[in-house]
LOBA-288730 format. One record per residue (C-alpha): residue number from 1; residue in one letter; x, y, z. Coordinates in Angstrom, 3 decimals. Last residue first. Layout:
BEGIN
NUM_A_X_Y_Z
...
END
This chain:
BEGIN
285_X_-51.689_91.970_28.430
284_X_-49.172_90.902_26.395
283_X_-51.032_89.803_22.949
282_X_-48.484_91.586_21.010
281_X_-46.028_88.580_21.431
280_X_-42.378_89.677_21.200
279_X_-40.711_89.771_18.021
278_X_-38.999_85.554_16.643
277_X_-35.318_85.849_16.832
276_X_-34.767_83.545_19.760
275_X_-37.022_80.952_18.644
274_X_-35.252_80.797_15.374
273_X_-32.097_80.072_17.119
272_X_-33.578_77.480_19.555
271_X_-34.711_75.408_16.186
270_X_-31.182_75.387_14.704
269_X_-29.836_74.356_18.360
268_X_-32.491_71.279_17.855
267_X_-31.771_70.985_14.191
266_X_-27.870_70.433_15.195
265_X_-28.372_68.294_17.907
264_X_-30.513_66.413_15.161
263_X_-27.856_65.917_12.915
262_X_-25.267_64.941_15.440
261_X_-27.525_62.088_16.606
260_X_-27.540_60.879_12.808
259_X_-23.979_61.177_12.194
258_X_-23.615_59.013_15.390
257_X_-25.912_56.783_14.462
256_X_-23.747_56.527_10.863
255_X_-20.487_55.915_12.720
254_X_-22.289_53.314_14.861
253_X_-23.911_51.286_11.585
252_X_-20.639_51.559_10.153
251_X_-18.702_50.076_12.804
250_X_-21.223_46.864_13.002
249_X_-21.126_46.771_9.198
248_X_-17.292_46.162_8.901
247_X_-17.502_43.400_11.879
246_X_-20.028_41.976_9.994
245_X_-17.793_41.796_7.373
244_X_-14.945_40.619_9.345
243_X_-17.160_38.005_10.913
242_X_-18.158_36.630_7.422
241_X_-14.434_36.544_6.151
240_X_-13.917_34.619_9.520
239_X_-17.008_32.528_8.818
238_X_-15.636_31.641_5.217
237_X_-12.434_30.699_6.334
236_X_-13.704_28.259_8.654
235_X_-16.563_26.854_6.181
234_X_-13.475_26.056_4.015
233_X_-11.547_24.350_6.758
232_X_-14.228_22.083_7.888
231_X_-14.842_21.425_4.437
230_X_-11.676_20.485_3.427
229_X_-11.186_18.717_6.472
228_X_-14.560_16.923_5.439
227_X_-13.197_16.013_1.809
226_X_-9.889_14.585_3.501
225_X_-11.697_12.452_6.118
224_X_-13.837_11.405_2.550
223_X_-11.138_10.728_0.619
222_X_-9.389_8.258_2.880
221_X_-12.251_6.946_3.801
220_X_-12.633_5.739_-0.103
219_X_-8.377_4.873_-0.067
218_X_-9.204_2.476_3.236
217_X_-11.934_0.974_1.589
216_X_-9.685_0.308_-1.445
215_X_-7.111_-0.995_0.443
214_X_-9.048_-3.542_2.265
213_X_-8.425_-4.753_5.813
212_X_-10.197_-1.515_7.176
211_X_-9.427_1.069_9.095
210_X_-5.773_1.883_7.894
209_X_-6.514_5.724_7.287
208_X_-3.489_8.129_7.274
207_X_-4.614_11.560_6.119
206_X_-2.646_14.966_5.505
205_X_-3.669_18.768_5.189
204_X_-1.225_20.351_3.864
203_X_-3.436_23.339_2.319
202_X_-1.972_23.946_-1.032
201_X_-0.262_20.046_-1.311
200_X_-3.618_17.243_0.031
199_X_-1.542_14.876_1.273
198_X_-3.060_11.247_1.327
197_X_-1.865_8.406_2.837
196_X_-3.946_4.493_2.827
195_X_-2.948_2.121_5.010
194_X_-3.278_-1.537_2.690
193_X_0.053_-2.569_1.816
192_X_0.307_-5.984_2.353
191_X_3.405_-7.236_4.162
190_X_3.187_-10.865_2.672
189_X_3.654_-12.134_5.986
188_X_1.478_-10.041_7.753
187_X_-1.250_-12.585_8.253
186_X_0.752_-14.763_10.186
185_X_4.268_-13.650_10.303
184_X_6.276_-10.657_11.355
183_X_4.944_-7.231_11.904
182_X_4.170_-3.818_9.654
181_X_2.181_-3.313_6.517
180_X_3.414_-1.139_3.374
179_X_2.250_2.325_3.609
178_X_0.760_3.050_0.502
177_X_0.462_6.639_-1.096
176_X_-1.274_9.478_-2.309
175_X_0.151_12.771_-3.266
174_X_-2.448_15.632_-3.912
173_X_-2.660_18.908_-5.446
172_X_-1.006_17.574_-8.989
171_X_-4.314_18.253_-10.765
170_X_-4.063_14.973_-12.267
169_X_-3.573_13.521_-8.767
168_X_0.182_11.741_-7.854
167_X_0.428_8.397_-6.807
166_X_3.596_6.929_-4.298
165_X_3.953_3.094_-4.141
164_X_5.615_1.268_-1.851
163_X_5.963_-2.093_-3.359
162_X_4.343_-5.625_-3.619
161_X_0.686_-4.466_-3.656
160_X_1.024_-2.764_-7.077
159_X_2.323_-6.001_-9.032
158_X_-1.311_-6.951_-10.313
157_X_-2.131_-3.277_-10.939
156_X_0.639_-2.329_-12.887
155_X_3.640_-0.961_-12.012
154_X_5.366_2.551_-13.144
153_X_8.608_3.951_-12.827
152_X_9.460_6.774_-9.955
151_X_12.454_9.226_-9.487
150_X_11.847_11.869_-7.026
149_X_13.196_15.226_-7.625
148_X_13.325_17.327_-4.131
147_X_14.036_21.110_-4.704
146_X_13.296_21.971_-8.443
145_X_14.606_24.261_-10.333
144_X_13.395_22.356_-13.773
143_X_16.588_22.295_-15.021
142_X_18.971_21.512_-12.358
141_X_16.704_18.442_-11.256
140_X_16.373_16.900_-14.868
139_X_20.192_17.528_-15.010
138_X_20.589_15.386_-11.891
137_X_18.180_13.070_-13.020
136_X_20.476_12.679_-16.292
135_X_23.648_13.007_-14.152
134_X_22.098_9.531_-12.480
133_X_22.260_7.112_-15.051
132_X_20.306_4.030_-13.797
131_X_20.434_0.787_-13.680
130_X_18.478_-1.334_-11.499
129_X_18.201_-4.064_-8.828
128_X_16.540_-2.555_-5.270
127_X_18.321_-3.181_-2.035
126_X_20.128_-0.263_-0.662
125_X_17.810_2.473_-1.336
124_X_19.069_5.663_-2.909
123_X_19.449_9.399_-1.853
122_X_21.067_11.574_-3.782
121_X_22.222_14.749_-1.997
120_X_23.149_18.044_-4.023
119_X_25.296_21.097_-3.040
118_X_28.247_19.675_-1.619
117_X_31.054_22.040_-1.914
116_X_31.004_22.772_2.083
115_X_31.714_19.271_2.966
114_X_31.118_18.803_6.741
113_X_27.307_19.287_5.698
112_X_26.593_15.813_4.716
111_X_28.435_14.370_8.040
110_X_26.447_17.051_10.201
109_X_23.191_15.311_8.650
108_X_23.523_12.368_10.240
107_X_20.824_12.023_12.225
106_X_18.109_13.286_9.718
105_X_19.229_11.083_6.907
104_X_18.549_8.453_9.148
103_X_15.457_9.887_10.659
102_X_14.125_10.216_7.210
101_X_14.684_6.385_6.932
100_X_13.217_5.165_9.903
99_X_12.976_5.943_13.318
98_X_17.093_5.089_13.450
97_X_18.669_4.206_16.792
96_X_17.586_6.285_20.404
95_X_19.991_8.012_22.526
94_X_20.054_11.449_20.419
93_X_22.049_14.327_21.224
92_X_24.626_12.917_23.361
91_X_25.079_10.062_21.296
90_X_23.975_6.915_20.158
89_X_24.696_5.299_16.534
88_X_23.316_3.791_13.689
87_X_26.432_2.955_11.208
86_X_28.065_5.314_8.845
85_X_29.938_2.841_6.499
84_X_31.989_5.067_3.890
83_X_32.540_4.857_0.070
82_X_35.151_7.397_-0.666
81_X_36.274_10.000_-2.959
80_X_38.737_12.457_-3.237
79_X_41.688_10.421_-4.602
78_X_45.021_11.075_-4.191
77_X_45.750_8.148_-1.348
76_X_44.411_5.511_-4.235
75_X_40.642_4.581_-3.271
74_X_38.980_0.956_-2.016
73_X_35.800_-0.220_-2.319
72_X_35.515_-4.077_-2.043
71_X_37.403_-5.187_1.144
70_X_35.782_-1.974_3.568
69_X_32.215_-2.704_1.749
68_X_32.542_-6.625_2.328
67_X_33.216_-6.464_5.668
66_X_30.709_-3.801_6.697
65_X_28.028_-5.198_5.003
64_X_28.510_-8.704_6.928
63_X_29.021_-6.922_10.109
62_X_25.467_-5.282_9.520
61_X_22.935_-6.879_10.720
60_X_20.640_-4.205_11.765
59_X_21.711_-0.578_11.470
58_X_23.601_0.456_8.360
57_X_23.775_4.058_6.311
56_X_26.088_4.018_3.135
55_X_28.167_6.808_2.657
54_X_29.448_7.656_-0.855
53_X_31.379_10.244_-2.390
52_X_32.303_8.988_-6.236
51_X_29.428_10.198_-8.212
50_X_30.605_9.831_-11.397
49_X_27.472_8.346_-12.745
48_X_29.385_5.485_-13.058
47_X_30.787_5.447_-9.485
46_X_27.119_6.162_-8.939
45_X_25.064_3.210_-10.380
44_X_28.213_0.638_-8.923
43_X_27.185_1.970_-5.670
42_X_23.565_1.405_-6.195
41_X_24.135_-1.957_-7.211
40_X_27.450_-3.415_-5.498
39_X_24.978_-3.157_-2.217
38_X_22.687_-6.112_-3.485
37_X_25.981_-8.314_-3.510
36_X_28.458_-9.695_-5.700
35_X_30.750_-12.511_-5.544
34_X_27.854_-15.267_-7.600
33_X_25.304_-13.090_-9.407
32_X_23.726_-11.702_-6.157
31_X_24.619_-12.111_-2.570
30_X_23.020_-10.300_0.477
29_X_24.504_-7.917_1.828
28_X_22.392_-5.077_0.580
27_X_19.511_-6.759_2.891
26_X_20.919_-6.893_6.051
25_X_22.920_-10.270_7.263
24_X_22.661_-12.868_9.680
23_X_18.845_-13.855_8.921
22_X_18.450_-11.908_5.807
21_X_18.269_-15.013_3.308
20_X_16.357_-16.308_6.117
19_X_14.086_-14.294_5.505
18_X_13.912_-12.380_2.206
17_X_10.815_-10.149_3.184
16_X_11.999_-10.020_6.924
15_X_14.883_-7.382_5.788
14_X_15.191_-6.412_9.406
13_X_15.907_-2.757_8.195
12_X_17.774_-0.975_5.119
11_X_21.162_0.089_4.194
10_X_20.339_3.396_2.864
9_X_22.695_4.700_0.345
8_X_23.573_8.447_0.955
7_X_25.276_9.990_-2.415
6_X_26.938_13.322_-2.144
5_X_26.684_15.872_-5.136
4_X_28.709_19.060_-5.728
3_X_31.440_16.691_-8.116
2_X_28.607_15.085_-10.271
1_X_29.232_18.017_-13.260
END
């Protein structure tokens, strides 16, 4: 059932939440539960999900991932699968490292489609501590004919700050979520997550607002830029409905002048016609 699906494990960035756990090493490598490390998570998830292709992207730190990857996951000769490194890299194409993680899906795209049979791509983060059955979200995804299924649990209020968080409306128009704080020490340490996103789905219109300190401010502006776009937008399509009825009126108010002028060209030759028949005048002198 797993064998059309690819996993793509992200291996993270600086990691300055668990300095100096992170200091020579990237997140996933760091140790957990004595030989293990974060990175045995996610892979473990999938090799029991049987999900056995597996690349794992890696930018900053990541001798220490490499090493224990290569030592750790190993396949017989007559097996298809793998668990591959796929480090940033610079080519021809692109001379810059990974934007973030779309851009590192992005960039290595070509290795994703080299297999023709893959159909699905599951992509997981690196350094989160769960488990998870993944042909159940994969049968939640074949069912529902979706085209990007997104697996979410819930937090409570209290914990909300600590994690990216994604929040979908009642109405399911909108997707709202915050952008977790950029920038080492002082009052960045704690990386709160106070820029505000919104996405408003049947028009696309989207809004990043990060004015104030506060989330909550930020999520009120938030609203309102998107409320006035809305506006802005509505008011638009309602003037260019309004121009093409004018528009409509304008060419009906010519048609029907010229139906009038050609109605009294008509009486006029009407009126020469009965002059034409009327006898002579008897009072000729």
């Amino acid at each position: 059932m797993m064998k059309d699906t690819l996993c793509i494990i992200l291996g993270g960035g600086q990691g300055s939440r668990l300095f100096p756990l992170t200091k020579d090493r990237s997140k996933p490598a760091v140790p957990i539960g004595g030989k293990y490390r974060l990175i045995d998570i996610p892979v473990s998830n999938c090799l029991n999900s049987y999900i056995n292709r597996i690349y794992i992207l890696t930018q900053f730190n990541s001798a220490s991932l490499n090493k224990h990857v290569n030592h750790t996951y190993r396949f017989d000769s007559f097996h298809r699968g793998f668990v591959d490194i796929l480090a940033a890299e610079q080519s021809m194409d692109n001379t810059d490292w990974y934007q973030g993680t779309a851009d590192a899906v992005r960039k290595n795209l070509k290795h994703i489609l080299a297999y023709p049979d893959i159909k699905h791509v599951l992509i997981l983060s690196g350094d989160q501590i769960y488990t998870m059955d993944f042909r159940e979200l994969y049968e939640y995804h074949i069912r529902t004919s979706a085209e990007v299924t997104v697996s979410l649990v819930p937090v409570n209020r209290e914990d909300a700050s600590s994690f990216g968080l994604v929040k979908f409306g009642d109405n399911t128009e909108k997707i709202e979520k915050f952008i977790l704080g950029s920038g080492s020490g002082g009052q960045k340490i704690n990386k709160t997550s106070s820029c505000v996103y919104l996405k408003h789905i049947p028009t696309g219109i989207e809004i990043k607002c990060q004015r104030e300190r506060s989330r909550e401010l930020n999520r009120y502006y938030a609203r309102k830029e998107l409320c006035e776009k809305l506006e802005e937008r509505l008011f638009q399509e309602k003037s260019s409905r309004q121009q093409a009825i004018e528009k409509i009126r304008r060419q009906k108010r010519r048609r029907s002048k010229r139906a009038q002028e050609k109605v009294l060209e008509q009486k006029r030759r009407d009126k020469s016609k009965k002059e034409l028949r009327r006898p002579p005048s008897s009072d000729l002198r």
